[in-house]
C-alpha positions in Angstrom: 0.0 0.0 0.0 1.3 3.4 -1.0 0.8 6.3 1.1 -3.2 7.9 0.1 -4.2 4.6 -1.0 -6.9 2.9 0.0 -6.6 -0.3 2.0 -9.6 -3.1 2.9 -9.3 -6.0 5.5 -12.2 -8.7 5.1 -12.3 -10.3 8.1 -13.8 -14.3 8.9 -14.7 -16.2 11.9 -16.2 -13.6 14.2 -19.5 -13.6 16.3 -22.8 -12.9 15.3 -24.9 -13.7 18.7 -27.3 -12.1 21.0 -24.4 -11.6 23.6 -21.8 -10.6 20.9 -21.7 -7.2 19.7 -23.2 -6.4 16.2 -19.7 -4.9 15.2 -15.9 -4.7 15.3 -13.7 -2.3 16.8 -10.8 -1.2 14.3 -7.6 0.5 15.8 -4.0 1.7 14.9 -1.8 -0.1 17.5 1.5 1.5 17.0 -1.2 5.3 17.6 -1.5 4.0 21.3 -5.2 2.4 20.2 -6.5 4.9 18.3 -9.6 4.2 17.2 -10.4 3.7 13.5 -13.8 3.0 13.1 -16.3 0.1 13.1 -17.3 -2.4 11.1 -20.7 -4.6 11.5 -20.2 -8.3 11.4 -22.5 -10.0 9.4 -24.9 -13.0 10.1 -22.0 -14.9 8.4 -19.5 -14.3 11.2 -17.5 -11.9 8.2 -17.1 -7.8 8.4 -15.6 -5.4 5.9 -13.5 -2.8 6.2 -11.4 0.2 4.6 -8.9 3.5 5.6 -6.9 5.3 3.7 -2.7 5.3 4.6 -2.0 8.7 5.9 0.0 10.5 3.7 2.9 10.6 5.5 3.5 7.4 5.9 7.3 6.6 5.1 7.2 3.6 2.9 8.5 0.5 4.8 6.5 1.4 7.7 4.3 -1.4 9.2 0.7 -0.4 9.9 -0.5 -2.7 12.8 -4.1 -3.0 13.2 -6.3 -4.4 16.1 -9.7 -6.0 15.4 -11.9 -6.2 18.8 -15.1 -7.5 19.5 -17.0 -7.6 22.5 -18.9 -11.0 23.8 -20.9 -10.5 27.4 -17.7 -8.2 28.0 -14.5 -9.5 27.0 -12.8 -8.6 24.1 -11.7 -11.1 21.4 -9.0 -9.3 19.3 -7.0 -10.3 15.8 -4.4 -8.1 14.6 -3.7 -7.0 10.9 -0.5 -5.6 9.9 0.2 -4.1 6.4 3.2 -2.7 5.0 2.9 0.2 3.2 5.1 0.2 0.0 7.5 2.7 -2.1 6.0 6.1 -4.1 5.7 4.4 -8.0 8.5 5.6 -10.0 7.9 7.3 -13.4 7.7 5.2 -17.0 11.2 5.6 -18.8 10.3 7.0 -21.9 
């Protein structure tokens, strides 16, 4: 992923129960947990999700990603790491 690009994480195997909540909880580990945004899990146990890399990103960096969701309290959480790539170089002409 280059830096303004558009990234999506399709996530698998997560609850959809009474107890469970409807959603997941998305945040930027190496930003101290800040939070992302949401993404609703589906009757299928599967959520989608998307953010933009900050344009500032330096490529090489490692974006770390936490997934959390809540059942009768407790957190279950996955984490997603993507490394963001070099700026595309020019066609020789």
């Amino acid at each position: 992923m280059r830096p303004g690009d558009r990234y999506a994480i399709n996530g698998q195997g997560w609850y959809f129960a009474a107890e469970c909540a409807p959603h997941v909880d998305v945040a930027q580990r190496e930003a101290h947990g800040v939070p992302l945004g949401v993404a609703a899990v589906g009757d299928d146990g599967r959520f989608h999700f998307s953010h933009r890399v900050p344009l500032g990103t330096p490529h090489g960096t490692r974006i770390v990603l936490d997934v959390t969701q809540y059942c009768e309290g407790t957190g279950t959480t996955r984490t997603v790491r993507i490394k963001s790539a070099p700026p595309a170089r020019a066609a020789c002409a």
